[in-house]
Every structure is written in C-alpha cells, then in structure tokens.
VOSEPA-454126 format. One record per residue (C-alpha): residue number from 1; residue in one letter; chain; y, x, z. Coordinates in steps of 0.2 Angstrom, whole numbers. Example, Ala and Ser with C-alpha at 12.3 -4.5 7.8 and 13.67 -1.06 7.14 Angstrom:
BEGIN
  nr rest kette    py    px    pz
   1    a     A   -22    62    39
   2    s     A    -5    68    36
end
This chain:
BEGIN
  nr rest kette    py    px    pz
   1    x     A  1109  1575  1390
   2    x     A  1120  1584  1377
   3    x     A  1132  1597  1383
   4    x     A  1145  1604  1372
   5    x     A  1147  1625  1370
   6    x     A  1153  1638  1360
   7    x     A  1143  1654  1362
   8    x     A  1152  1670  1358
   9    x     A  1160  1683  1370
  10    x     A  1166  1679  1387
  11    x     A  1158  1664  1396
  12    x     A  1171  1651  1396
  13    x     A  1175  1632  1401
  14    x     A  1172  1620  1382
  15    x     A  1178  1601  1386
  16    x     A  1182  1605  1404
  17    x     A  1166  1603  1411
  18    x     A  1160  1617  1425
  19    x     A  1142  1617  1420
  20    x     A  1146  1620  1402
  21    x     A  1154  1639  1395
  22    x     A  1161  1644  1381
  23    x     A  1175  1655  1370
  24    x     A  1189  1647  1360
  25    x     A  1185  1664  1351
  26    x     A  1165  1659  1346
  27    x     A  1162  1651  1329
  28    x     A  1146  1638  1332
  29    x     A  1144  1624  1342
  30    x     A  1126  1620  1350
  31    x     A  1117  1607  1359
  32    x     A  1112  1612  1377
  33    x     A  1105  1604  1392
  34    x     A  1112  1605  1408
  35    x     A  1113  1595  1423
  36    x     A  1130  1589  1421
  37    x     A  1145  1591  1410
  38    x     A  1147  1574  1401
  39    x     A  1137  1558  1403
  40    x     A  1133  1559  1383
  41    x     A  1119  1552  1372
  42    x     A  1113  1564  1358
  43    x     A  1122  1572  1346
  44    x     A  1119  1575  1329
  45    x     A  1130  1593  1324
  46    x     A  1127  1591  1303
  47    x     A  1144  1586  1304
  48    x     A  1154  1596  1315
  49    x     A  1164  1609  1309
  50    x     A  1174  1623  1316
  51    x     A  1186  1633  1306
  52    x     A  1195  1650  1308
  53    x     A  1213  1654  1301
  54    x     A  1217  1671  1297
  55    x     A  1215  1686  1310
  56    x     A  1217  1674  1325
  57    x     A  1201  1671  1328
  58    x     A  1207  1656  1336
  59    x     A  1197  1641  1331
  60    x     A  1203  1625  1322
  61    x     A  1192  1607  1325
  62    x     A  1186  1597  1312
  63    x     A  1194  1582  1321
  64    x     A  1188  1570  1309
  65    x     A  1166  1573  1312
  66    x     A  1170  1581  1330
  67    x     A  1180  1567  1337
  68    x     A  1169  1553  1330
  69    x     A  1153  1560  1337
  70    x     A  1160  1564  1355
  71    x     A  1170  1548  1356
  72    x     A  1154  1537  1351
  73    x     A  1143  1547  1364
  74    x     A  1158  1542  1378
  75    x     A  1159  1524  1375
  76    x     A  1138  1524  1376
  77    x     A  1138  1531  1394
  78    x     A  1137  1513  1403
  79    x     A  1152  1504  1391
  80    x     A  1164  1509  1407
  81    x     A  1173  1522  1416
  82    x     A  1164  1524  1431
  83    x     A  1171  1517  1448
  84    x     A  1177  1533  1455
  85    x     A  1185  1533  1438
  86    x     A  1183  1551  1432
  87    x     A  1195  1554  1422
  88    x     A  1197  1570  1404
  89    x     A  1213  1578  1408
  90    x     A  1226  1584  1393
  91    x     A  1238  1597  1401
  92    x     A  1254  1602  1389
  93    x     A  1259  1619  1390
  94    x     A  1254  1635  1388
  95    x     A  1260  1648  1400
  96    x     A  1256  1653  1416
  97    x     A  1261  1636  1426
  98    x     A  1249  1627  1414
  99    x     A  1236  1638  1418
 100    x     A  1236  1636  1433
 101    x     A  1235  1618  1432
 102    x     A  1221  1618  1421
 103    x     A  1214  1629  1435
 104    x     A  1214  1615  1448
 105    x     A  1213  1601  1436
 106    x     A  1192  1609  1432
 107    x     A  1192  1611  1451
 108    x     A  1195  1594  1454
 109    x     A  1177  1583  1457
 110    x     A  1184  1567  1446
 111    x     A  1190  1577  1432
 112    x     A  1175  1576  1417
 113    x     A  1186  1588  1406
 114    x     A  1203  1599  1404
 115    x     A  1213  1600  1387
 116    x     A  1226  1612  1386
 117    x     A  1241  1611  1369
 118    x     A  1244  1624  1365
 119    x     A  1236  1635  1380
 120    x     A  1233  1651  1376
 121    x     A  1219  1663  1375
 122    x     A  1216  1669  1396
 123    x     A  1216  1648  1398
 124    x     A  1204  1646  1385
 125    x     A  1194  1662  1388
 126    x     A  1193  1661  1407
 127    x     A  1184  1642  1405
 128    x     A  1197  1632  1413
 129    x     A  1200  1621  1399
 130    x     A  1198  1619  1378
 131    x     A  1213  1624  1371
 132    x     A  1221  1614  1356
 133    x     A  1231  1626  1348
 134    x     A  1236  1616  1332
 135    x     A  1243  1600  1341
 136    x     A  1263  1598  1341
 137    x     A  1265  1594  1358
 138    x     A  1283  1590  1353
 139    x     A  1276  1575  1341
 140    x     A  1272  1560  1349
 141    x     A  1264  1551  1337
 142    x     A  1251  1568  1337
 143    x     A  1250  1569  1356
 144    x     A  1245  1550  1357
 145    x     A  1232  1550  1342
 146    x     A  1224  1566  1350
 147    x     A  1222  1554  1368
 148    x     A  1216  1539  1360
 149    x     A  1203  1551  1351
 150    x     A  1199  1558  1365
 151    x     A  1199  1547  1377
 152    x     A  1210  1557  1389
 153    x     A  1213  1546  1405
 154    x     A  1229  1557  1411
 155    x     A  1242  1569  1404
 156    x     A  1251  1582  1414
 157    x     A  1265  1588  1405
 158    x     A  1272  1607  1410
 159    x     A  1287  1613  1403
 160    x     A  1304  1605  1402
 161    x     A  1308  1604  1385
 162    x     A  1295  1593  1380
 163    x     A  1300  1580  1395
 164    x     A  1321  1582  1390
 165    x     A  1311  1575  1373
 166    x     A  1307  1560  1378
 167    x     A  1286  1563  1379
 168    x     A  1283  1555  1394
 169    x     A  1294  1538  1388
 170    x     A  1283  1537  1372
 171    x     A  1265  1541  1381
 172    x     A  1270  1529  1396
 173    x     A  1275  1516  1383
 174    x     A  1257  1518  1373
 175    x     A  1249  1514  1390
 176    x     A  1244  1533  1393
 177    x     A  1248  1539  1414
 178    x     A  1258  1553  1410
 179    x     A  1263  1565  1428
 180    x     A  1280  1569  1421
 181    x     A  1299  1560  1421
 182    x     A  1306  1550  1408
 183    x     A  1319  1559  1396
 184    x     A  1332  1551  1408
 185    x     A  1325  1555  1423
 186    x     A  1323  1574  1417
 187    x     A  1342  1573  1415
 188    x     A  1340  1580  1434
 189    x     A  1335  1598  1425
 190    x     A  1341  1594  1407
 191    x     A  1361  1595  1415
 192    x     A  1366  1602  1428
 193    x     A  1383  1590  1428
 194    x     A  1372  1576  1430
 195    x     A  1361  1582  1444
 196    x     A  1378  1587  1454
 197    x     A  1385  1571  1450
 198    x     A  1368  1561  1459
 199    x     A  1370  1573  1475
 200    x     A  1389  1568  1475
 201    x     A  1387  1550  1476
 202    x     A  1372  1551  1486
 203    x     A  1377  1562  1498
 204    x     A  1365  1576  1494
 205    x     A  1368  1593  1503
 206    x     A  1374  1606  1487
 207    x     A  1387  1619  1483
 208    x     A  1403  1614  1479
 209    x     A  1406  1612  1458
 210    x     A  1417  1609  1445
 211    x     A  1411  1606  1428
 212    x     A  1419  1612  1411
 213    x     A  1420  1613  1391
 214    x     A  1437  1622  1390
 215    x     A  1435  1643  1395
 216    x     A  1453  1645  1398
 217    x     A  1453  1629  1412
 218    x     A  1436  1637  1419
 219    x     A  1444  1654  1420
 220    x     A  1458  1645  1431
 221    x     A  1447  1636  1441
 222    x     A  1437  1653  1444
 223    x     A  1452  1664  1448
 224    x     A  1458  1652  1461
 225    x     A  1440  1652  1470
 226    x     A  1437  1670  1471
 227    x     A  1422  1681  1467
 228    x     A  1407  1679  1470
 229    x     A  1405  1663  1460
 230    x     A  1391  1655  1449
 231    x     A  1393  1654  1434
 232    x     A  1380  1639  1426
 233    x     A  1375  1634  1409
 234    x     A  1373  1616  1409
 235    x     A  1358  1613  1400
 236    x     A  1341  1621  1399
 237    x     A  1343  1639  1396
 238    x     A  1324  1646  1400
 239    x     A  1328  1652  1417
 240    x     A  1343  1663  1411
 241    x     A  1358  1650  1412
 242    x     A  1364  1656  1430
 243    x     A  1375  1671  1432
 244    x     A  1379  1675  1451
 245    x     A  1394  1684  1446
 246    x     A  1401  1697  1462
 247    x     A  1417  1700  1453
 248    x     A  1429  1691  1445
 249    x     A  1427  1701  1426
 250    x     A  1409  1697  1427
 251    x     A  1412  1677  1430
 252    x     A  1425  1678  1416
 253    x     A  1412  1685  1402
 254    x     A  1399  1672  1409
 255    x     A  1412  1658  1402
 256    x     A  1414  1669  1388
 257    x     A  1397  1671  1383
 258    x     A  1394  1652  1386
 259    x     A  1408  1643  1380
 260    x     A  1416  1654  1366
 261    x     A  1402  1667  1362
 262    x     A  1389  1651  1361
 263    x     A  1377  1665  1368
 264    x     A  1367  1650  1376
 265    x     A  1367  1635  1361
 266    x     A  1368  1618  1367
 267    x     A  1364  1623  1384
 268    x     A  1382  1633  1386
 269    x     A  1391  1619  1378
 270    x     A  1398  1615  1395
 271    x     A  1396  1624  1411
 272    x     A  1394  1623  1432
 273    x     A  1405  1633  1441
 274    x     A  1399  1632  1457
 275    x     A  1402  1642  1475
 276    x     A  1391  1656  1481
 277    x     A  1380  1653  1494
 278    x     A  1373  1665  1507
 279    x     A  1358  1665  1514
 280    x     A  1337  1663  1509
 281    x     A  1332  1656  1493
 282    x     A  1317  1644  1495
 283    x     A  1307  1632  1483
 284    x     A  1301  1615  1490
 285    x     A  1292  1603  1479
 286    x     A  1286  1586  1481
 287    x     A  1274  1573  1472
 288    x     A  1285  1556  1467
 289    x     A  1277  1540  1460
 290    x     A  1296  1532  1458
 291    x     A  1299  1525  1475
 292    x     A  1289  1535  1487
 293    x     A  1288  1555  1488
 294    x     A  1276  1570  1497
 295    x     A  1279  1585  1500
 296    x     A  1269  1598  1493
 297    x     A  1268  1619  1503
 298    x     A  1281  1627  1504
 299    x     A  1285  1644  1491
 300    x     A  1296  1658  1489
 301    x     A  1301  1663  1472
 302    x     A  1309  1681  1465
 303    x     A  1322  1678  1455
 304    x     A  1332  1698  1449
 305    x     A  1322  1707  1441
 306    x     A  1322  1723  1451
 307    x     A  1315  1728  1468
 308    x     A  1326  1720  1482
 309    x     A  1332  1708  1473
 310    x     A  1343  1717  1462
 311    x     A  1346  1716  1444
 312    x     A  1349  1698  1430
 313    x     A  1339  1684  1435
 314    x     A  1322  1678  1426
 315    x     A  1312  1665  1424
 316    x     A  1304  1672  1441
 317    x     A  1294  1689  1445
 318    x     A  1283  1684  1458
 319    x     A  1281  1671  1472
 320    x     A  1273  1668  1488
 321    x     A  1264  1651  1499
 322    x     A  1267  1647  1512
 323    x     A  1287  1654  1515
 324    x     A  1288  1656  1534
 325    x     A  1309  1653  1529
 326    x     A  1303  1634  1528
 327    x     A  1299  1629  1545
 328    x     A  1292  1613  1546
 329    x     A  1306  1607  1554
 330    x     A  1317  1613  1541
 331    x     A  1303  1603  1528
 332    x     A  1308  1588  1538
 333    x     A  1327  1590  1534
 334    x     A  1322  1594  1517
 335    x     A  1315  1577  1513
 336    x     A  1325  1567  1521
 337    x     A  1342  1575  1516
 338    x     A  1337  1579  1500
 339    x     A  1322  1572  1491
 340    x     A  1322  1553  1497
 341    x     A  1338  1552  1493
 342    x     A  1335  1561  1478
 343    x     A  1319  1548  1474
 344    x     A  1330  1533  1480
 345    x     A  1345  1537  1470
 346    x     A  1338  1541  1454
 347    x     A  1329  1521  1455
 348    x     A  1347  1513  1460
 349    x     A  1353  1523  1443
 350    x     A  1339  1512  1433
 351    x     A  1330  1530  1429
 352    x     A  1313  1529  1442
 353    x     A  1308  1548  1445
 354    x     A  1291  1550  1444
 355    x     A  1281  1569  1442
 356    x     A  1285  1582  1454
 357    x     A  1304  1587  1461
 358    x     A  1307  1605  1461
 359    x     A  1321  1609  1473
 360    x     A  1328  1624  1472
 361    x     A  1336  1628  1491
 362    x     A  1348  1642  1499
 363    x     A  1346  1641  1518
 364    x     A  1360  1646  1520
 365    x     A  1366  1659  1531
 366    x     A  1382  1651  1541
 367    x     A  1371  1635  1547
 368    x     A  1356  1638  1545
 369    x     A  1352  1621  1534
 370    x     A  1348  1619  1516
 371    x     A  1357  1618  1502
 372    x     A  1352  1612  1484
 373    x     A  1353  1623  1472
 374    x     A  1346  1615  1457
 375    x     A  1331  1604  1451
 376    x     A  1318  1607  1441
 377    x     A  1308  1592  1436
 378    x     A  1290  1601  1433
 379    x     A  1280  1614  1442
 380    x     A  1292  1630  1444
 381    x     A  1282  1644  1439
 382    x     A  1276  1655  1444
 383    x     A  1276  1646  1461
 384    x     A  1264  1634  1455
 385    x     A  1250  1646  1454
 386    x     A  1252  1653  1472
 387    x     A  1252  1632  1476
 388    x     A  1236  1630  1465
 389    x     A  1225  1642  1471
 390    x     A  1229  1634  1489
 391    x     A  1227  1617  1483
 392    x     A  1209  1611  1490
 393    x     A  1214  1590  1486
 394    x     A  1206  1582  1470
 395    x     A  1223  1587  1458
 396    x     A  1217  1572  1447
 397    x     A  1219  1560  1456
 398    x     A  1233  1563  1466
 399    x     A  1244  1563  1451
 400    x     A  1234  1550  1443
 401    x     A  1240  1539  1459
 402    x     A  1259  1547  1459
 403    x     A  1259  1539  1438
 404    x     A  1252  1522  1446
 405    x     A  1266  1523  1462
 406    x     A  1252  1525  1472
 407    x     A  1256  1540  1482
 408    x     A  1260  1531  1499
 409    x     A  1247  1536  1511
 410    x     A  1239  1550  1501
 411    x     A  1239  1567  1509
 412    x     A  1235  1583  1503
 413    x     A  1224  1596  1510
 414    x     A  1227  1615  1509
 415    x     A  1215  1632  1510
 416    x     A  1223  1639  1527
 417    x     A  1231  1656  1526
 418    x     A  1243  1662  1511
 419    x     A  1243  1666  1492
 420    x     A  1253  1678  1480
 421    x     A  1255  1681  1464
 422    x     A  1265  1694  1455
 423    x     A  1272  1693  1438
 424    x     A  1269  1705  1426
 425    x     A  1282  1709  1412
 426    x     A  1284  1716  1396
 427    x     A  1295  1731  1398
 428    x     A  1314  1726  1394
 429    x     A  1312  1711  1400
 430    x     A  1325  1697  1404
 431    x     A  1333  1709  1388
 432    x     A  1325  1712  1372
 433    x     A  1307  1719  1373
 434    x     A  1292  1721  1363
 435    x     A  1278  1712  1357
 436    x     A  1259  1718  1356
 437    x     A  1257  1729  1366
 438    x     A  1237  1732  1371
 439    x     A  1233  1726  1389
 440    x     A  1217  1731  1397
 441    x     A  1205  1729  1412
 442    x     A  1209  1711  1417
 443    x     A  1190  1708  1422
 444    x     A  1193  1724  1436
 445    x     A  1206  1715  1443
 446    x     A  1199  1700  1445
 447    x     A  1186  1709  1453
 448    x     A  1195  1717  1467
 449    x     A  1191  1700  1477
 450    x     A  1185  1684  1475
 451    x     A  1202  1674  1478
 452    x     A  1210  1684  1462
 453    x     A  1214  1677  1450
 454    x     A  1223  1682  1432
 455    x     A  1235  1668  1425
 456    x     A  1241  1672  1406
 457    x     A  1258  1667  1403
 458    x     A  1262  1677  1388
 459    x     A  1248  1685  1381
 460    x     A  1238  1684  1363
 461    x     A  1224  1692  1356
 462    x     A  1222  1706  1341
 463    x     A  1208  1708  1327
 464    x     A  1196  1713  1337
 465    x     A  1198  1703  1350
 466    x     A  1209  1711  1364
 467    x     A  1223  1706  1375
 468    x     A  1240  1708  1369
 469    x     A  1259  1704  1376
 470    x     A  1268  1690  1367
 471    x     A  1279  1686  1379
 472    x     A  1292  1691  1393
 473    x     A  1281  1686  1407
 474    x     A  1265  1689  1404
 475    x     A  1254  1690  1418
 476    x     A  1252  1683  1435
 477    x     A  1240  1690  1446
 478    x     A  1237  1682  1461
 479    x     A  1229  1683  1475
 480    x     A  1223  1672  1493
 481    x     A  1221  1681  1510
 482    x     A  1220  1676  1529
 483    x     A  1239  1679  1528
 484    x     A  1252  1684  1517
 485    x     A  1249  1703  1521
 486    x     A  1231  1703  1514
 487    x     A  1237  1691  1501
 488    x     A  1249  1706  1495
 489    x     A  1236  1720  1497
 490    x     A  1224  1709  1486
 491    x     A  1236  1707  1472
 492    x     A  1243  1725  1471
 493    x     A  1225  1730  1471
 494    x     A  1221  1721  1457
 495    x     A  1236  1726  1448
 496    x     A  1233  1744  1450
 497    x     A  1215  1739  1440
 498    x     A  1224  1735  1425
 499    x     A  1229  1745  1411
 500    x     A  1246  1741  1402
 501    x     A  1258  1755  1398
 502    x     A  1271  1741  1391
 503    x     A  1271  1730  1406
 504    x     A  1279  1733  1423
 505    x     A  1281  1722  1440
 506    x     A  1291  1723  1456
 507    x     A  1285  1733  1469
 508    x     A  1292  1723  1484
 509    x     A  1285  1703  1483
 510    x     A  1284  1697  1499
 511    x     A  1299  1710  1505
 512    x     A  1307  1696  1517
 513    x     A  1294  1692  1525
 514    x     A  1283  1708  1527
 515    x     A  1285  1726  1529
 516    x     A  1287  1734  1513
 517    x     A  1274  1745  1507
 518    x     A  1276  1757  1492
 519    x     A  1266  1754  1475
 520    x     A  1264  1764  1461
 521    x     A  1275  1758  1445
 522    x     A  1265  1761  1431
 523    x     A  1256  1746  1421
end
C-alpha cells in the first residue's frame, strides 16, 4: 500500500489521512507503507513534481502528474466507494474556524482525507489537512475541477463571503454535497434587512428595527428612540458592522461613517437601526438539511475587545462550551421560537436553508427569554473551535446527511465537561495593527495538557520557517477540562507558554460564569 508524505520539519497530516505525516513546508514526496491511509495501488513518483515560489516555502503541486496518478490508484481500489462510504473532505477557508473543522473532519472514522483552500501554515503544519494554497476558492469553475480531480465526496465551506457568492449554487448544481446555504439563503447573514424582514413575518422574537439609505431620516428616527441604540451596517462587514452606540453623538457618527463616510463599502450602503437589548448574549447553532434542524452545544462568545466587555466589538476574543445562560429549557424555546420557524420560513420563501444556523441571542434581562440578534450562516468563530474539540460524532457524516436532508433522527454526541478557547491578537487590534511580528513557543503550549490545542487564524511563516502574525486574530488557544474552570486554567497556562510581544488577549474569558482570576498581560 502506497501512502503519500512529505518529509521535512514538523510531523504533519498529507491527504488527510492519520497514519500518514507530513509538512506543506518539505520539498519531496516518497512512497511509504503504512497500515492505512489510502486504499491505493502503487505509484510511480518520476512524474510528480512539487514547486516552491519565492521565500514562502509554501509548496505548489504539479496538478497535472500528481492528480493523474492519485485519481488512477483511487478508481483501482474496488471500482467503488465503499459501503460506509468514506468520503475526502475539501474545507474552504483559512482561519481559525476552518481549522478547527479540518481538525474534526481528520478526527472523523469515514473521512479518508481533509483538503484545506487556502488554509494556512498551523493547518498544514499541525497534520489536520493538505492545504491548497493556490486554489481561488472564489472561482467556481477552480473549486469544481479541483473536486472532480480529486475526488472529494463533500465540501464544507467556512467563511461567508464565498456563500453571499453564490459557491454553494454552483457546486450543488455540478452534483457536489456542499454543507453551506445557497447565495439566497445566505441573504440571512448577507442583509441584515432581509433577515429582520423573515423574523417579522414569521413571528420570530428580535429587536425592534427600522432600515435606512437616507442619514438624515435615520438620524430622525434615532433621535426619537433614544440612546443606547444599534447602529447596523446591512451587509457583511467582517464582524465590525455593529456599533452599540450609548449616546446619541456616537449613533449619529455610526450613520455617518456608514452612509456618507462610506467607511463600510457596500455593506454601509444601508443600515439597521435597531433597539438596545439588555441582558446575556449567547450563541446557538444548529445543523439544517432544508426542512429539518438539530441543535448543536451551546457557546458563549466575547465580543469588546477589553476585559469586561468594554471597548469596540470584534470579530470575537474568546468563547466558551457549554454556556450555563442556555439552560436546556431555554434550548427548547430557542428552537422552537426561533430556528424552526427560521428553517420553515426560509423553504415557504423558495430559498431551502441548508448548513448550519448561527443565532446570535440576548436573553434578555426584563423577561428572561431570547431574543435574536443576528444570523450567521456558517460556523461563528471562534465558537466553532470550543464546539470542535467537544465534538465526539463522526463530523463527516453528519454534514454529509444535513446536504442530503437527512438530518432527522441523527443525534450528536458530545465529550462531557467544558472547553475554552481564547483569541489571541495582534496588538491594535479591531484598529490598525501590524504585520510580522515573530511568534514563538506554540509547541510548549500545546504541551501544557493533552486537550490543548493551538488553532491558527492569522498567522504566516518567514524565511526560515517561523510563525509570524498576518492578521487581527491570530491565535486561538483552546482548551478541554472537567468543567469550565480547569478548561480556563488549561488555556491561560498555555498562553503564558508562548512568546509574542505583538500579540495580547483578554484576561477575563469565562468572566460571567466563573470567578475572575488575574493573568499576566504580556504576549
């Protein structure tokens, strides 16, 4: 049996599999035997080819040789897919939700290999799948060929933009399952107007709105609501489109900067002005196949940047599972208030909703019941990887059932206690920061306790090989525990392993629902 490998630097994952390692870093390919990784015939490597591109040290396949050989070996393994159909895996993406999902994709038993566009370097370096780094996952036609090549049985697709795009139409129309919403259906995260427009006339619990393109009517319609108000870009705005605005000025130069400024793009073209809600803010996500829908464990997200929630919002700085504000009781309401009616009034509209449902929720204060906030129609991040790393279910084929609206009577299974993680950033971060900065010592951190792990969101490598920032949110080191407190502990310790001047994280994760503890600051 031929297994594929790549044999430089840190052991890591080539074509998936968990008995082959390799680095995305290494410059030849070799034969090896092992006891399982693919079911393939010999292969002969004359012909294989791997190229390095200036100082990336980042590999590029000969696709033409590389894809031949490895598709011929496939189709020899019995003609077929077996019957427990094992499946290769394509994730899109390349931050820290993607990691993670490539983490439990080479986790699951039926799942022969993980492909990451673009990934990054900790993906590909940590062995949890091959990253492609040269595929535009934003061209179709690419994404499609790569999958025929390849034979890849599934696609997850990660971030938003690429779902608003219309991906998922045009890999669902080539016959490929795809776990991810049609460009329509994505409309639920892509507007804001839209998905309060769906809770309106289908009675969906959320925040009273107005919508508008004209600053001076929104300024109007402000001024007769009262501070504090929201002020919301419409469109997809990375994570920054919200401002919670406490006086009146500061909703007034949220219009500003949106509709007249054009701060925002498109996604400013119109905004949300929407009441303040007081309470807990909670993240509940569920698996939809179109018709049916299954909840996954709850999660708690950070949103401000600063300890106790103060400061602008981000993408998010840290997250939590399971979130003791979701009581299973509350779950109940959740779904039946929100996310079947959500599932059921997205199918009346002629748009079917399948991938997961990200409902972001205040429970609020005053009554005690949730609110929506917003949708997201992909994993949020980083709450994914707190879910992840908890996930004990075979991730393959519970998607792969949710793209064939198969999902009634599947249920999920769950490690028991709680998991972390906490997002490290570059410093100046929501704001302007900088890039390449050195980051060392992630292998110590991971080392503080099995259930650590180090997901890369934002980070590159230099000449020689070492971690660098290239991004906002680069880091998310997580963490599992009998319960949340040891879950903490576990991901401070590790923190505290790594050296990165540039970067800093909140000190207080978890603050709601443990007693704070004090950590030191420093990167």
């Amino acid at each position: 049996m031929a297994c594929i490998t790549q044999s430089v630097g840190t052991a890591a994952n080539f074509l998936g599999s968990r008995k082959c390692h390799s680095s995305c870093h290494s410059s030849k390919l070799s034969s090896a035997n092992q006891t399982r990784c693919f079911g393939l015939k010999p292969i002969s490597w004359d012909s294989l080819k791997v190229e390095f591109h200036g100082d990336s040290r980042r590999p590029l396949i000969n696709y033409g040789a590389f894809t031949s050989a490895i598709v011929s070996s496939l189709s020899s393994v019995n003609g077929a897919a077996t019957s427990d159909e094992r499946v290769i895996v394509l994730v899109i993406g390349g931050g820290g939700r993607e990691h993670a999902l490539c983490h439990a994709l080479k986790r699951a038993p039926s799942c022969d290999a993980v492909f990451c566009a673009p990934g990054n370097p900790g993906i590909s370096n940590s062995g949890d799948a091959t990253c492609i780094s040269d595929l535009d996952v934003l061209d179709s036609s690419a994404v499609i060929s790569f999958c025929r090549n390849w034979g890849v049985g599934l696609v997850v697709v990660g971030p938003e933009a690429p779902l608003v795009a219309g991906l998922a139409n045009d890999l669902v129309e080539a016959g490929i399952p795809t776990f991810g919403p049609s460009s329509e259906a994505a409309a639920l995260e892509g507007s804001k107007n839209f998905m309060k427009m769906i809770c309106d006339k289908y009675g969906i619990p959320t925040a009273k709105y107005k919508a508008f393109t004209d600053p001076t009517a929104a300024k109007d319609y402000i001024k007769g609501q009262g501070a504090p108000i929201v002020v919301k870009a419409d469109g997809l705005a990375a994570g920054k489109g919200v401002i919670v605005a406490m006086t009146l000025e500061e909703a007034y130069d949220a219009v500003d900067s949106m509709l007249v400024k054009g701060d925002f793009g498109s996604a400013g073209c119109r905004v949300v002005v929407e009441e303040f809600l007081e309470g807990e803010e909670a993240s509940f996500f569920a698996l939809v196949d179109g018709e049916n829908a299954i909840p996954l464990e709850s999660a708690q997200d950070h949103k401000r940047v600063g300890d106790g929630d103060t400061g602008p919002n981000t993408g998010g700085m840290g997250a939590y599972s399971p979130a003791p504000v979701l009581t299973k009781e509350l779950q109940f309401v959740v779904m039946d208030s929100i996310i079947l009616p959500t599932v059921k009034g997205m199918a009346n509209e002629g748009c079917k909703f399948v991938g997961v449902l990200y409902a972001g929720l205040m429970i609020e204060k005053k009554s005690g019941l949730p609110k929506l906030i917003e949708y997201n129609v992909r994993f949020g991040d980083p709450e994914c990887q707190v879910l992840m790393v908890r996930l004990e279910s075979d991730l393959a084929q519970v998607l792969l059932a949710a793209c064939k609206g198969e999902l009634s009577g599947v249920s999920l299974e769950w490690s028991p206690g709680s998991a972390m993680v906490v997002v490290m950033a570059s410093k100046g971060y929501p704001g302007s920061y900088e890039k390449g900065s050195l980051i060392q010592n992630l292998e110590d951190a991971e080392q503080v306790a099995p259930s650590v792990k180090v997901f890369h969101a934002g980070t590159a490598v230099d000449s020689e090989g070492n971690y660098i920032a290239a991004g906002g949110r680069v880091l998310g080191i997580t963490a599992k525990g009998k319960d949340l407190e040891e879950a903490r502990d576990r991901a401070y310790q590790a923190i505290e392993q790594i050296k990165w001047p540039g970067g800093f994280y909140r000190k207080d994760i978890g603050w709601r629902a443990l007693p704070l503890k004090q950590y030191s600051s420093s990167g």
